[in-house]
Residue, then its C-alpha position, 0 to 999 in steps of 0.5 A: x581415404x579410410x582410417x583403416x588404410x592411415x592405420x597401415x601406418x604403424x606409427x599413425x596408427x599408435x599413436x592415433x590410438x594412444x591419443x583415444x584410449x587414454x582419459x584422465x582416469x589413467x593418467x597417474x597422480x603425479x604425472x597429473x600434478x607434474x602437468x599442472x606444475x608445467x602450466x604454472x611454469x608455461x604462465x610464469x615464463x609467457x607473462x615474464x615475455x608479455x610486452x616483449x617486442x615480437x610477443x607484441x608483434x604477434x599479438x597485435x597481428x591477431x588482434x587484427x582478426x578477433x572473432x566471437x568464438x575462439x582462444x583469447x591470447x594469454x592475458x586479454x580478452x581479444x578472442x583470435x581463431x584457435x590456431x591464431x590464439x596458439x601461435x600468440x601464446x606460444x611465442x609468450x611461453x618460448x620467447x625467453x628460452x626459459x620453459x621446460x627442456x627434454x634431451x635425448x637423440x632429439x633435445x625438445x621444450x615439450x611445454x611449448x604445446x601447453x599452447x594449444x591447450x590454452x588457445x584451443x581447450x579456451x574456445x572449446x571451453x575445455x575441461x581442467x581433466x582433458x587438459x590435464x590428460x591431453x598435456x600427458x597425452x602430448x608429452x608421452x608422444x613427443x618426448x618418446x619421439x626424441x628418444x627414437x632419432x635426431x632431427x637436427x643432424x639431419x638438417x631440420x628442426x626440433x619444433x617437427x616432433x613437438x607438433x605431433x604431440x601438439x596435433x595430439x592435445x588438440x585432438x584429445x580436447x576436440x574428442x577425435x575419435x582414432x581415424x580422424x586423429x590420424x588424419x589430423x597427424x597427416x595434415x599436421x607432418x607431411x606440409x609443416x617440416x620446420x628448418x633447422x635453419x632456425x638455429x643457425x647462425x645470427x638467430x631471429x626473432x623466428x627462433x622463439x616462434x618457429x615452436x609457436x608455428x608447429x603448434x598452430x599448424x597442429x591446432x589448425x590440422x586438428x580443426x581441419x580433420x574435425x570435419x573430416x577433411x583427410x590427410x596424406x596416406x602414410x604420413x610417417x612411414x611413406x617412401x616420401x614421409x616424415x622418416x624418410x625425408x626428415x631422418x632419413x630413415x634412421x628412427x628406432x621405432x621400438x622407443x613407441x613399444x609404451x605408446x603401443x601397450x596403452x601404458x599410462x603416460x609418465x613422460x613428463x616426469x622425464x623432463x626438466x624445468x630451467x633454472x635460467x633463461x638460457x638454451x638448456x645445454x649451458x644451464x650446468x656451465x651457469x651454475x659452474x661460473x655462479x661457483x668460480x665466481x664466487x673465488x674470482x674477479x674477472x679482472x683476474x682472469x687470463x684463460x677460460x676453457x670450458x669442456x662440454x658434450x658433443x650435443x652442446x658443442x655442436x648447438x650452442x658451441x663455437x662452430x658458428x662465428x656469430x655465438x662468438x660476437x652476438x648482436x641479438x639476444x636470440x644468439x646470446x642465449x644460444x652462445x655457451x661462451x657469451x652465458x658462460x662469460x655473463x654469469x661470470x661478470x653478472x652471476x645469476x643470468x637474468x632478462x634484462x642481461x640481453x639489454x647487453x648482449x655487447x657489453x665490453x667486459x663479456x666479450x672480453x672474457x669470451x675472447x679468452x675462452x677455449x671450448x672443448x668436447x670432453x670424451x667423458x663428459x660426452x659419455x654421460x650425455x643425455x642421462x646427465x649434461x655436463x659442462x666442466x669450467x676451468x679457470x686460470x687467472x693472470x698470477x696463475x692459480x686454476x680453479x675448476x668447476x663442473x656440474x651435471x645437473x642443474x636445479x629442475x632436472x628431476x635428479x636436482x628437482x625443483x621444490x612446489x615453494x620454488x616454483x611458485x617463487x618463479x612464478x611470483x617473480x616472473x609474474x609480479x610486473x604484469x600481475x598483482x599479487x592478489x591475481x597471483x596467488x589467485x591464479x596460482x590456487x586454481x592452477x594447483x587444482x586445475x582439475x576442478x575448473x575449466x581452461x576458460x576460467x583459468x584464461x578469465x583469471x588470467x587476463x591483466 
């Protein structure tokens, strides 16, 4: 198989071609300094999970077959194949559901590919610059991918588009040339669909890793077609490919027009950094409870209703049975009625609030709500996510709140100061302080360094 007959594949073909023509010289300054922004984040949020029960799995599974040459898993010096060393890196960035967020046709956390540019661009000893053009390179795909159909209306998961852009990155930090990173796009999208079962339900353990697997997929396709192993002919625009079996053919290909014209990539710039370790549709129903909270007691309270979006509705809503009674904190943070009842009892929603997913004072708040999808506030979604809260207390006086944008969105952006204080925050349990802000001042420049120095930092 040639790379002229996976070029019939238009989309192959673009993207393929996107991924080489791009350097670091074309990406622009701030979209170079919003890439470093979501490392630091992806850091932050990946040692906040560092002794987390499956991180530790994860981790302990790799290092069963540490090797001389390979990543080292985020904050060791255990040396796993690259592909191990992504997957256990993107389990620590995913874990809490507290990294960056997109929301389009396809909601997507694009910073779950940093991975393979930490696990991979380690082992290669990649360059701080093919880093940085790499993650643009990735977001640029995967977030433009969001815009052009729904994944999960068809039954599969998110995690298929963030493996592309995955497959992107590694691609870019091994210098694939155009054929064999259309190859190793093949070998990543046609054996690699994720479920949208993931999602569904009493959640898992597999629901903060089913990312981290999309990514090792790409990684260990990308290695496989650095060989020149082949991949499927027409991986996307087949009669059995990615469009048709995973969207069922409903994608609008024209969203790829920037991809097609070479435009320097500034797709990252689109995409939000949380405020809260919560799914992202409820961060703005955290903040309305944070405001009502402040007129109110939940003692006081008789009534809550809470009018959303479709989207929010349909994923983190009252359809499955288990949002309303969660006995995992993978469920909790996937439940609008158990955030919107916890920052209520608790305010700001922070980590060790899942010790308690079964706390009696916010179950019995949640069995007083109402969750409802507003016409309007449907109508603003995705250019805005709003969720409106209105409360109604036991002598009968109404409050309500609603907000649109939560801290991190680029309309409500987050300060360098605030994201070095999440990070300080985030970090402080596993890291010293002078490693922090070591670290920290190499991040900020992470075009003069190499992946691997930034890893040797980062090792506690």
């Amino acid at each position: 198989m040639k790379g002229d007959k996976l070029s019939m594949d238009r989309i192959t073909k673009i993207l393929g071609e996107y991924a080489c023509e791009i350097e670091y010289e074309d990406v622009p300054g701030e979209t170079a300094r919003e890439a470093k922004r979501r490392v630091i984040d992806s850091l932050a949020v990946a040692f906040a999970a560092y002794n987390a029960e499956p991180v530790v799995m994860a981790r302990r599974a790799a290092s069963r077959y540490v090797t001389t040459w390979g990543g080292r898993l985020i904050g060791t010096r255990y040396r796993a194949s690259p592909d191990w060393a992504s997957f256990v890196d993107g389990v620590m960035i995913r874990y809490h559901d507290y990294n960056d967020t997109y929301l389009s046709k396809e909601p997507l956390h694009p910073s779950d590919m940093i991975a393979a540019a930490l696990g991979l661009g380690d082992a290669l000893c990649s360059s701080g610059k093919d880093a940085i053009a790499a993650i643009a390179i990735g977001y640029e795909a995967s977030v433009t991918l969001c815009d052009g159909g729904s994944l999960r209306k068809k039954g599969w998961d998110h995690v298929n588009f963030l493996g592309v852009g995955s497959a992107l990155v590694s691609g870019k930090l091994l210098s694939l040339d155009v054929e064999k990173t259309q190859h190793a796009l093949a070998i990543y999208a046609v054996p690699h669909a994720s479920m949208r079962q993931t999602r569904v339900g009493e959640l898992s353990m597999w629901k903060g890793a089913a990312a981290a697997n999309s990514t090792r997929n790409a990684v260990f396709a990308s290695l496989l077609a650095a060989e020149g192993f082949t991949g499927p002919f027409k991986p996307f625009e087949g009669e059995m490919g990615f469009i048709k079996q995973l969207l069922h053919g409903d994608f609008d290909a024209s969203v790829l027009a920037p991809l097609a014209e070479k435009r320097p990539p500034r797709r990252i710039l689109d995409t939000y950094i949380k405020p809260y370790p919560v799914e992202y549709h409820a961060q703005t129903a955290v903040e309305a409870a944070l405001k009502l909270r402040e007129e109110l007691k939940p003692e006081d309270i008789e009534k809550i209703i809470i009018d959303t979006f479709q989207t929010a509705y349909d994923i983190i809503g009252p359809k499955d049975p288990e949002k309303w009674d969660p006995h995992t904190k993978e469920t909790a943070d996937h439940s609008l009625m158990w955030i919107a009842a916890a920052a209520l009892v608790w305010g700001p929603i922070r980590f060790e609030h899942y010790g308690d997913v079964r706390n009696p004072t916010v179950l019995s708040l949640m069995k007083k709500m109402e969750v409802r999808v507003d016409p309007e506030l449907d109508r603003m979604y995705p250019a805005a996510f709003p969720n409106r809260m209105t409360v109604v207390t036991k002598n009968g006086r109404k409050f309500t709140e609603q907000v649109d944008y939560a801290k991190g969105h680029p309309k409500n952006p987050m300060s360098d100061a605030e994201l070095e204080k999440r990070f300080h925050e985030l970090t402080a349990g596993i890291m010293p302080e002078a490693q922090r802000k070591r670290l920290l001042q190499k991040l900020w420049r992470l075009e003069d360094y190499s992946v691997a120095e930034i890893v040797e930092d980062a090792v506690v």
